[in-house]
Structure formats: C-alpha cells, structure tokens
N, C-alpha and C positions, 0 to 999 in steps of 0.2 A: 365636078372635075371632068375635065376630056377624057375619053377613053384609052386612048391612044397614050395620054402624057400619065395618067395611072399608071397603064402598063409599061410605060418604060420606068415610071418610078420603082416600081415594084422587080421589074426585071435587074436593076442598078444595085436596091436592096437585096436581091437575091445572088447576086455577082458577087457584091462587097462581103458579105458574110463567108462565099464558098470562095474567096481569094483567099481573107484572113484564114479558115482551117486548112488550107490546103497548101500555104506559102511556108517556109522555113529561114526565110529572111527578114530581120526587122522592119525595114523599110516596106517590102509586100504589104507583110501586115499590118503595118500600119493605115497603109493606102486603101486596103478594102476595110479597116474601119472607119477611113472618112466618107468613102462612098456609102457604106451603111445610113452612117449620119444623115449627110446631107440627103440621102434618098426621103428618107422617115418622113423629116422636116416639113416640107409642102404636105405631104401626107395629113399630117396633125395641123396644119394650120388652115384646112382646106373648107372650113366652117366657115370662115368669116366671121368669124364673132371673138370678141374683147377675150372670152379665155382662151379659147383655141391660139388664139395669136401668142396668150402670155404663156400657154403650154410650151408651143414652138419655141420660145424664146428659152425658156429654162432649161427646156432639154438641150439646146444646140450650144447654151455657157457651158451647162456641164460636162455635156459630150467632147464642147472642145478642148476645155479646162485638163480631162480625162487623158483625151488624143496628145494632148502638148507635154503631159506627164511621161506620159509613155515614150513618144519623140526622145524627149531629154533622157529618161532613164537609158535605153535602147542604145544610143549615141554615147554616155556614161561608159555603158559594159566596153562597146568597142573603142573606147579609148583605152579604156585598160588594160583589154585583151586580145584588141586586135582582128575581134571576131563579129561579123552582124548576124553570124547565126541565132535561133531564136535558141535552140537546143544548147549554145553552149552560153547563157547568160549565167554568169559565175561572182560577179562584184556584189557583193552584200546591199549595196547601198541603190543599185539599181534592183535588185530583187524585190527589195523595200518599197520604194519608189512606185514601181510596177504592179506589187502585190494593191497598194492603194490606190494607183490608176483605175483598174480592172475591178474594185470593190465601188466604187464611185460607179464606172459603166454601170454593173449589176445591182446597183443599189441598196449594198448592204449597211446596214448601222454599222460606224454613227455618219455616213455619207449617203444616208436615203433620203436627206430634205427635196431631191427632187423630186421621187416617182410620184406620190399620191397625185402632187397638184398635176403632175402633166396625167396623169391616168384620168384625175377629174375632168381636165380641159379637154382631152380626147373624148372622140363618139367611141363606143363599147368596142367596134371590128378592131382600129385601132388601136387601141389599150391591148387588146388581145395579141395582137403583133408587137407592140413593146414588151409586154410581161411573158411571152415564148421566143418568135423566132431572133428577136434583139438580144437574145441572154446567149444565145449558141455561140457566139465570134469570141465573146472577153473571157470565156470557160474553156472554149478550146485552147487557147493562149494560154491559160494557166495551167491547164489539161498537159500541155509542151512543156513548161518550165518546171512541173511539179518536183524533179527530182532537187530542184535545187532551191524552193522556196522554204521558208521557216516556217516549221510544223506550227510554232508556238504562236505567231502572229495569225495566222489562217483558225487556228482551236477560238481565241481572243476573238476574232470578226465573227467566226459562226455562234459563238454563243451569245454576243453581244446581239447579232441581227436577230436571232430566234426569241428573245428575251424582249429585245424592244417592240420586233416586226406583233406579237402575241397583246401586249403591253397595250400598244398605241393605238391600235384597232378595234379595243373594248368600245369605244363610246361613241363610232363613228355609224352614221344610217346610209352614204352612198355605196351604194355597190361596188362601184369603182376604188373609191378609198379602201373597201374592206378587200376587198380584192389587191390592193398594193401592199395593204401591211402583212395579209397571206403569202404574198411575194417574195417582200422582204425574210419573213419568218422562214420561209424553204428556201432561200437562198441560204443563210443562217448552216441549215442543217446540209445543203450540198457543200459548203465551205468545211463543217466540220467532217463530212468525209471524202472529201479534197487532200485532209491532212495525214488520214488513216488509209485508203486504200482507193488507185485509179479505178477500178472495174465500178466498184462501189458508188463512185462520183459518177458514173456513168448510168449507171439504174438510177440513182435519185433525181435522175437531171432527167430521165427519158418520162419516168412516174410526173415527176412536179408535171412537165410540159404536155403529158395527157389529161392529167385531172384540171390543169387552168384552161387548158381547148374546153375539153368537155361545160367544165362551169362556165366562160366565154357564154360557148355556144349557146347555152341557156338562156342565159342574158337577154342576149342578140333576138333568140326565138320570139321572148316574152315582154322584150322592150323595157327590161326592170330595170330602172335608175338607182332606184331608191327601196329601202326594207318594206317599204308602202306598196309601193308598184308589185313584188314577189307578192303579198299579200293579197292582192285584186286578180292573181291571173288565173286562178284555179279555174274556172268557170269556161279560160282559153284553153288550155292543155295542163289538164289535170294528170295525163301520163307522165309526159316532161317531168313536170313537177317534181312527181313522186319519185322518178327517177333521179333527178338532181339533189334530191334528199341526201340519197346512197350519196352521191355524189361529195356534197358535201361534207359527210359523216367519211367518207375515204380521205378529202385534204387534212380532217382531223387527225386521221390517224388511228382510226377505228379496226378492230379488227372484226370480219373477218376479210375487209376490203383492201382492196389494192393499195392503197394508202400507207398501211401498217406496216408493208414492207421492207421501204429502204428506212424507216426509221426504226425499224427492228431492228433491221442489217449492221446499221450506224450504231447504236447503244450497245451490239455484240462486240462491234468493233471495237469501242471504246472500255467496254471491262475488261476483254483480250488485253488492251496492253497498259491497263492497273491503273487507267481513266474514270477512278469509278466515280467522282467529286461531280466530275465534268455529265458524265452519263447523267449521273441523276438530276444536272440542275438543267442539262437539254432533256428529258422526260418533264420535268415540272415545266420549264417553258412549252409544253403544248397546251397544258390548260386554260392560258387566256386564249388561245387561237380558237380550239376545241368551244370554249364556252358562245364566242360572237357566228362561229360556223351552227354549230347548236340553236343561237338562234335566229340565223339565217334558215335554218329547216324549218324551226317553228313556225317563218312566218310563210314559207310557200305550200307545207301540206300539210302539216299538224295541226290546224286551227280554220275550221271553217266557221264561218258567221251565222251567228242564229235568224237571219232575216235579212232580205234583200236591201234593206234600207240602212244597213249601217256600213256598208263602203261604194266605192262605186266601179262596178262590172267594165273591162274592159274590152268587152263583145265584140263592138263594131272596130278594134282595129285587127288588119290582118296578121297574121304571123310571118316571122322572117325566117320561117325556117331552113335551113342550112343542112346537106346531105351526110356531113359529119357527125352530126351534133350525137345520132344515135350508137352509131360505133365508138365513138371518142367516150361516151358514156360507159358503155359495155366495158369496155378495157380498165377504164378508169376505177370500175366494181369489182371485177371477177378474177384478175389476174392473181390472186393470192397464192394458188395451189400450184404454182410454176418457182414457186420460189425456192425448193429445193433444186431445179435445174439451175437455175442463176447462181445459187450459191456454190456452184463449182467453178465459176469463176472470180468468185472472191477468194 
C-alpha cells in the first residue's frame, strides 16, 4: 500500500475514534464510527488475497449492520424525548437496541461470529489494531450511557462472552483465532464490570489492551501463525519467548502478574453485591482460557527438542522487531503491586 494512502487511512482511523469519545451528540458519534470503519476496511483488504477480501467483507456487513442499529436506536430515544444527547438516552427500548449494537461492534457472545474469521483473514499488525484500538469508540459510548443501561443484560453478555470466548478457543491451533476467543473472553469480563463499577471498566479495558499489545507484539517479532511456528522460534529470540510466557500466564489470569488484577477487582465486586452465583461461574470461566494460554507457553519455551532434526529452525528469517514490544511486555507482568493505588478509585 502507498505510504501516503496508509497514512491518511490511519490518520481517518484515528479521527473517527477521538470524534466518537469526545462527541456528546448521537449523530457525532455515530459519524466517527463510520469513519473508523471504513478507514480499517482497505486496511484488512490490502493483501490481495481471497481471505483478506472475505475478512473485509464480514467486518464492514457487521460494522454496518452495528452502525444502522445504532442510527435507529439513537433517532428512537429522540423521538421520544426530544433529545440527541448521548448522556440523556433514557427509552428502554433504544437502550436495548444500543446495548446489542455496541456488543456486535466489540464482539461479544453470542454476536462474535465475526471476529475470529476477520482476525484469521488479517496480517497479525492488523488484527492487533482490531482487537485494541477498534474496542476504545463502542466502550466509550457505553462508558456515556452507563448510568442508564440494564445491569441485568450487560451481567448475561459478560458471562456469556467469558464462557463461550474460553469454550471455543480450546481446539483451535491459529494464533490469530486463539487470540480472538482471548478477546471475546475479556470482553465478557469488561462487560461484567461495566455493570458493577465505571473506574473498574476502566482498568480492565487499560490491562486487556496492554497484555493483547504486548502478545501482538510477539507474534509480529516471531512471525507465529500457528502453535507450530511458536514452537520453531526459540532458537530466534529465546528472550522474547520467555518473556511472552509471563505474558501469557498474565491474560490467564495468573497471579502474581498484571493480569489477576482486574479479574480480582471484578469477583470483589461481584460478592460485594451478593453476586456470588455469577462470581463463581466467571472464575470457572477462566479455566478453558487459562488451559489453551497454558498451552500456548508450552509450545514457545517450555519444550525444547531433543535434536535438530525434529522441527525445522527458523534462522534465516529476520525479526520484526517493534520498539514497543519490550515495555508493553514489562507493564503487562509487573504492574500487580500498584493495585492498592487503583483501588481507591474503585
């Protein structure tokens, strides 16, 4: 792709998102999340190849399926109340409406049939910008309407997404795919503390979108498609690696990593207010995630080969290393012992 048409893609993506958080009018925001979209779009199709294309395509039915949701609901509220402010959507039925638009954008269960494939049909950088900076615009929107959405529908999506996202990710080998149902599963868990406390939604959503940079970034360095490829690159950067371990042992949810955090935070929250049904069946929903994370570490440094000839070394290609990858990692380990400062603003 041109450098020039990149950068304006990317500058268009970056507008449309800081319109949407920054706008208080439904119409605003809906406009910068069509710019979003259609920025993304050429982005993911910029391959040339039969899935890229059919990536493109799924995401911009859904997106716009999402965007037209939203439209109607938004136009809904102000018919009834006269108002297009986002802050004052008050009609049940647009809240409704709304609350399922913005779970489609963010791909929570049972509306995530589309991320894996467009995540598969994206290059890694890609996918990496769908699964972070594409989640900020439909969470800030809810992040505004919170005071007036249904606790009970929001509790219902997060446990469903954590449950499924966990679920459906056990048997899969692309990185990418395992990487979308990780998604969907922390999506799941910022939904359910959406419903219990703003600040709270706000550390879950800052944590998720460090530890998916930092695992990205991996990726990207070591060119891992596949649980295969993790497997073959010790011999490239065996640091990485190890590092990316923690890393992934943090998305689990491991303590004593950055990870365990807001899902602490989340389950305090939830027996606080006599949620204990719901706490405990989001703890057990970590364990299929935990188990396919588990053995995504197995295969990058837990297991070295007894002899050169039983895989094959991926020496000769370079690394793409990325000046992030190292601090995105760092944060995404160590932040644990800060969580008594956060928790005075829950």
């Amino acid at each position: 792709m041109n450098p020039i048409t990149q950068t304006l893609l990317l500058l268009s993506m970056t507008l449309g998102t800081v319109l949407t958080m920054s706008s208080s009018h439904w119409i605003m925001a809906w406009a910068g999340l069509e710019m979003n979209t259609l920025a993304i779009i050429p982005i993911i199709s910029k391959q040339h190849h039969p899935r890229a294309t059919e990536a493109a395509t799924k995401y911009f039915l859904t997106q716009a399926t999402a965007s037209a949701v939203i439209l109607l609901a938004s136009s809904m509220n102000a018919w009834k109340t006269g108002q297009w402010n986002i802050y004052q959507t008050t009609s049940p039925e647009s809240i409704m409406m709304l609350t399922l638009a913005l779970a489609m954008k963010l791909g929570l269960a049972p509306l995530h049939f589309w991320l894996p494939e467009v995540l598969q049909g994206s290059t890694l950088l890609t996918a990496t910008i769908i699964s972070t900076w594409q989640k900020l615009a439909p969470i800030s929107i809810l992040c505004m309407i919170m005071n007036n959405l249904n606790q009970n529908s929001l509790i219902i999506l997060g446990l469903i997404s954590a449950l499924l996202g966990g679920w459906m990710g056990l048997n899969q080998t692309q990185t990418r795919k395992i990487m979308a149902f990780s998604s969907i599963a922390h999506m799941g868990w910022i939904f359910m503390a959406l419903a219990m406390n703003p600040n709270l939604t706000i550390i879950a959503l800052t944590t998720y979108l460090m530890l998916t940079t930092a695992m990205f970034t991996s990726l990207i360095t070591t060119s891992s498609k596949t649980l295969l490829d993790m497997g073959t690159t010790w011999p490239q950067t065996p640091a990485l690696l190890s590092a990316s371990m923690l890393t992934l042992m943090s998305l689990g949810g491991l303590p004593p990593l950055t990870g365990f955090m807001p899902k602490w935070l989340i389950l305090k929250e939830l027996t606080t207010n006599n949620l204990h049904m719901m706490s405990t069946m989001m703890a057990l929903s970590t364990l299929p995630s935990l188990f396919f994370y588990l053995r995504m570490s197995h295969m990058t440094s837990l297991t070295m080969p007894p002899e050169t000839a039983c895989t094959s070394y991926k020496w000769r290609f370079k690394s793409n290393y990325t000046p992030i990858t190292t601090p995105a990692i760092m944060m995404g380990s160590l932040l644990l012992p800060i969580t008594p400062l956060l928790m005075n603003f829950c």
